[in-house]
C-alpha positions in Angstrom: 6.8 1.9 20.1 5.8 -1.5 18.4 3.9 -3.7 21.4 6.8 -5.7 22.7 4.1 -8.2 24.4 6.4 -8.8 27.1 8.9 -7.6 29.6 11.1 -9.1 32.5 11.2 -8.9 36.2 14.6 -9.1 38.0 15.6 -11.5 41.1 17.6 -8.4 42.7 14.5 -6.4 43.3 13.3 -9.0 45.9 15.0 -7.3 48.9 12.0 -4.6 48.4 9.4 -6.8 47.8 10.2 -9.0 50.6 9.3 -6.2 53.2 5.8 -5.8 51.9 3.2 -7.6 52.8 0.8 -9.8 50.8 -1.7 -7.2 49.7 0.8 -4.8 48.8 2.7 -7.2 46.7 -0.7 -7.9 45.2 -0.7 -3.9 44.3 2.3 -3.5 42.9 1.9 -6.7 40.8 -1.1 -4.8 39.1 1.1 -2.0 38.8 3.7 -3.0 37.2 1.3 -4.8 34.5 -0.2 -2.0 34.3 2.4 0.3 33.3 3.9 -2.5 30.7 0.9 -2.2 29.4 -0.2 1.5 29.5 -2.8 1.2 31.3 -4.0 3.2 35.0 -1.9 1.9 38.0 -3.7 1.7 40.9 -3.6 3.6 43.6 -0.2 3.0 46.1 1.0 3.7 49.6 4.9 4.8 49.9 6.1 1.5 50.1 4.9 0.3 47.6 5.2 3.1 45.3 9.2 2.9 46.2 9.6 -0.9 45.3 7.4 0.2 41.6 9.3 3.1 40.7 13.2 0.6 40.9 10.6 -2.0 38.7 9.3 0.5 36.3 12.3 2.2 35.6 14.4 -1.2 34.6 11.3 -2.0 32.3 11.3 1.2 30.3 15.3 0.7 30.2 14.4 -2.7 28.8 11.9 -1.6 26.4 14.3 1.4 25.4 16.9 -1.3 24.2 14.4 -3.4 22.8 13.3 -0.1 20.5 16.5 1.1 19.5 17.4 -2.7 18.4 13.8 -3.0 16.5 14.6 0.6 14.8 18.3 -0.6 13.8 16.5 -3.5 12.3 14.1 -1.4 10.4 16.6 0.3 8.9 18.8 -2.0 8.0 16.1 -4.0 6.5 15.1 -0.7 4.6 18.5 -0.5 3.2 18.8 -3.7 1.8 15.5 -3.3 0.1 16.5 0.4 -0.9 19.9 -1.4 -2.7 18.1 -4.6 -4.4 15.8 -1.9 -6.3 19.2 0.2 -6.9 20.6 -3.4 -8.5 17.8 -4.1 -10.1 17.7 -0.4 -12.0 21.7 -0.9 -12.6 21.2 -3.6 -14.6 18.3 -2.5 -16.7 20.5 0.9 -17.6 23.5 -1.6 -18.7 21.2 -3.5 -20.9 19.9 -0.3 -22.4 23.5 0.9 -22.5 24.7 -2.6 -23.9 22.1 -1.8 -26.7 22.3 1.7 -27.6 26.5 0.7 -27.8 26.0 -1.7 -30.2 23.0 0.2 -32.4 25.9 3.6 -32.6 29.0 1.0 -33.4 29.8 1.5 -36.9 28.8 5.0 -36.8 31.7 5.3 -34.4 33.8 3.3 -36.7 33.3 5.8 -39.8 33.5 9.1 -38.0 36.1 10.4 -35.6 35.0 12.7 -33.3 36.9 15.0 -31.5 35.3 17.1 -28.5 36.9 19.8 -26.6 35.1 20.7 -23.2 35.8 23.9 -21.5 35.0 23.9 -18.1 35.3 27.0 -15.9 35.5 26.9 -12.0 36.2 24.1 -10.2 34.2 21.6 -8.7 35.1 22.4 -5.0 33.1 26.0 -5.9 30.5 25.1 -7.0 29.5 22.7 -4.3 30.6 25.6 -2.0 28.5 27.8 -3.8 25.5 25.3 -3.2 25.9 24.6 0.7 27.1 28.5 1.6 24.9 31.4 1.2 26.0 34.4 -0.7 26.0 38.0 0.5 23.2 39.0 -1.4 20.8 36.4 0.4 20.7 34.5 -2.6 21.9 31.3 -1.7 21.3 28.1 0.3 22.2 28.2 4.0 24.6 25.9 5.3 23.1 23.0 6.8 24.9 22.2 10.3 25.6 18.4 10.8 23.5 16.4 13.7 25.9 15.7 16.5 26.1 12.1 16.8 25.3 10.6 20.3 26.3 7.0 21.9 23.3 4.7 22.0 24.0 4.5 25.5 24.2 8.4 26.5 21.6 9.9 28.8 20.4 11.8 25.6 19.6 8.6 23.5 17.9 7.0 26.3 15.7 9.9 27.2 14.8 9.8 23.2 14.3 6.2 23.7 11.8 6.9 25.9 9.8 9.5 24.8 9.8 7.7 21.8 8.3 4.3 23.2 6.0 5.9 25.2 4.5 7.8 22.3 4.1 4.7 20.8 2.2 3.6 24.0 -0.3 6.0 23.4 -0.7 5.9 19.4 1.0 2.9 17.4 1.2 5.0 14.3 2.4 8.2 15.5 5.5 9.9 13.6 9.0 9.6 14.8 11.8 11.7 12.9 14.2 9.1 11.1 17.3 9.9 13.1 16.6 10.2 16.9 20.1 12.1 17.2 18.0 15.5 16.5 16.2 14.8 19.5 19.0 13.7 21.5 20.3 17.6 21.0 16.9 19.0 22.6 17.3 16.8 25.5 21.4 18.1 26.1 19.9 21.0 26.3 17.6 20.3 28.3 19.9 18.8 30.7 23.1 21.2 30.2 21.6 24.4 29.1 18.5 24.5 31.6 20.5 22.1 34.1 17.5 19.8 34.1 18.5 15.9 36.0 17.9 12.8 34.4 16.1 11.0 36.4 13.3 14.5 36.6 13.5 14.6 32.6 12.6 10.3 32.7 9.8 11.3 34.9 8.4 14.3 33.5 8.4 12.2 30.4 6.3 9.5 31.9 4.1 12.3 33.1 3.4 14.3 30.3 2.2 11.1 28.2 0.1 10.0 30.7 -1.8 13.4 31.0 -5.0 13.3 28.8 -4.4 16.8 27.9 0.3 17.2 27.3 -0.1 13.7 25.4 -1.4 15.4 22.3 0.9 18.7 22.9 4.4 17.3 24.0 5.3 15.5 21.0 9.1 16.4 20.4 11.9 17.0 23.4 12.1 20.7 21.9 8.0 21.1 23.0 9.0 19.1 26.6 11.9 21.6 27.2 9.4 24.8 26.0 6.7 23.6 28.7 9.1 22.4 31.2 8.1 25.0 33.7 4.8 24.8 33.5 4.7 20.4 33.6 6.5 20.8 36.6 3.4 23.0 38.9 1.0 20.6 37.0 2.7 17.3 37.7 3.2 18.6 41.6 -0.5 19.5 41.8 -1.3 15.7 40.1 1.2 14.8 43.5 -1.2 16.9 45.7 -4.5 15.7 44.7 -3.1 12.1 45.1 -1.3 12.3 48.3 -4.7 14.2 49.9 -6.6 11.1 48.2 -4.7 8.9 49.9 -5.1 10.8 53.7 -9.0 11.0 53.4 
């Protein structure tokens, strides 16, 4: 995702701050700069932990707006560049047009010509024949249209996510055009393997803040593929922190 440079820290999360003390409030203020950032969070007691997972979560469903607005942007600005050159390449073929018209003008005036065109088939076939496959393995195979998901779906948001947090880690990574082909890994993910939201948002965070699953999970179709095994590697992560924590 492009660096935002800021984010937004809501009055109603008081009622959780309020109950912690000065030095924790001190720790979670480093950690939620932390992870706006990308950078390590420090190390935090239950408490604290509690009041920065409500925080963190609102900021990534902040930044995920923020990204999907940026991208429509993009897009749109893309498009508009995309049909000025279009324009721009109309008119130069109605000049040549204009020209070659007037050049063939009285040859038109002294000859008739008469053409007959025999066309066989219709036009509905042929584009069948190009989108269908034939029986002898000849032919193109049927593309199936990307389902189209609401920008506010569980599916768009979890692509939002991995998406931004890709970008956390390298600015110039690649991201498919269309996040809807994603969005069909992750209902699967959640239908198919019956995985919950709010474990997929966190195995997300995980995996791309691993040294090692940053570089392999790249796509929700590798997440769902490695699912099993991020989950005993994120709980051992929980282990070796909690025991940290106890001495």
């Amino acid at each position: 995702m492009a660096d935002k440079g800021s984010f937004v820290l809501y009055s109603d999360c008081w009622p959780q701050i309020e109950k912690l003390t000065i030095e924790q409030r001190g720790i979670l203020f480093t950690a939620i700069y932390a992870h706006a950032c990308g950078h390590e969070k420090p190390e935090m007691d239950a408490a604290v932990d509690m009041a920065f997972s409500f925080i963190a979560a609102q900021i990534d469903r902040d930044n995920a707006k923020w990204e999907k607005i940026r991208l429509k942007r993009a897009e749109a600005g893309k498009r508009g560049g995309i049909a000025s050159g279009e324009s721009r390449k109309q008119e130069q073929a109605n000049e040549a047009n204009a020209s070659l018209a007037k050049q063939n003008k009285q040859e038109q005036a002294n000859e008739a010509v008469n053409v007959t065109v025999t066309v066989t088939g219709t036009v509905n076939d042929t584009v069948k024949d190009s989108l269908v496959a034939d029986k002898s393995g000849n032919g193109k195979k049927a593309k199936k249209p990307l389902r189209v998901f609401a920008d506010d779906s569980y599916e768009m948001q979890l692509s939002l996510l991995l998406a931004q947090e890709m970008r956390k880690n390298n600015p110039n990574c690649r991201l498919p055009e269309s996040l809807h082909g994603w969005c069909d890994d992750f209902r699967l993910l959640l239908e198919r393997d019956g995985r919950a939201y709010d474990d997929v948002s966190s195995m997300i965070r995980f995996c791309q803040y691993d040294d090692f699953w940053r570089g392999n999970i790249l796509s929700p179709a590798k997440l769902r593929k490695q699912y099993d095994q991020l989950t005993l590697k994120r709980e051992e992560a929980r282990r070796r922190i909690e025991h940290k924590r106890n001495g």
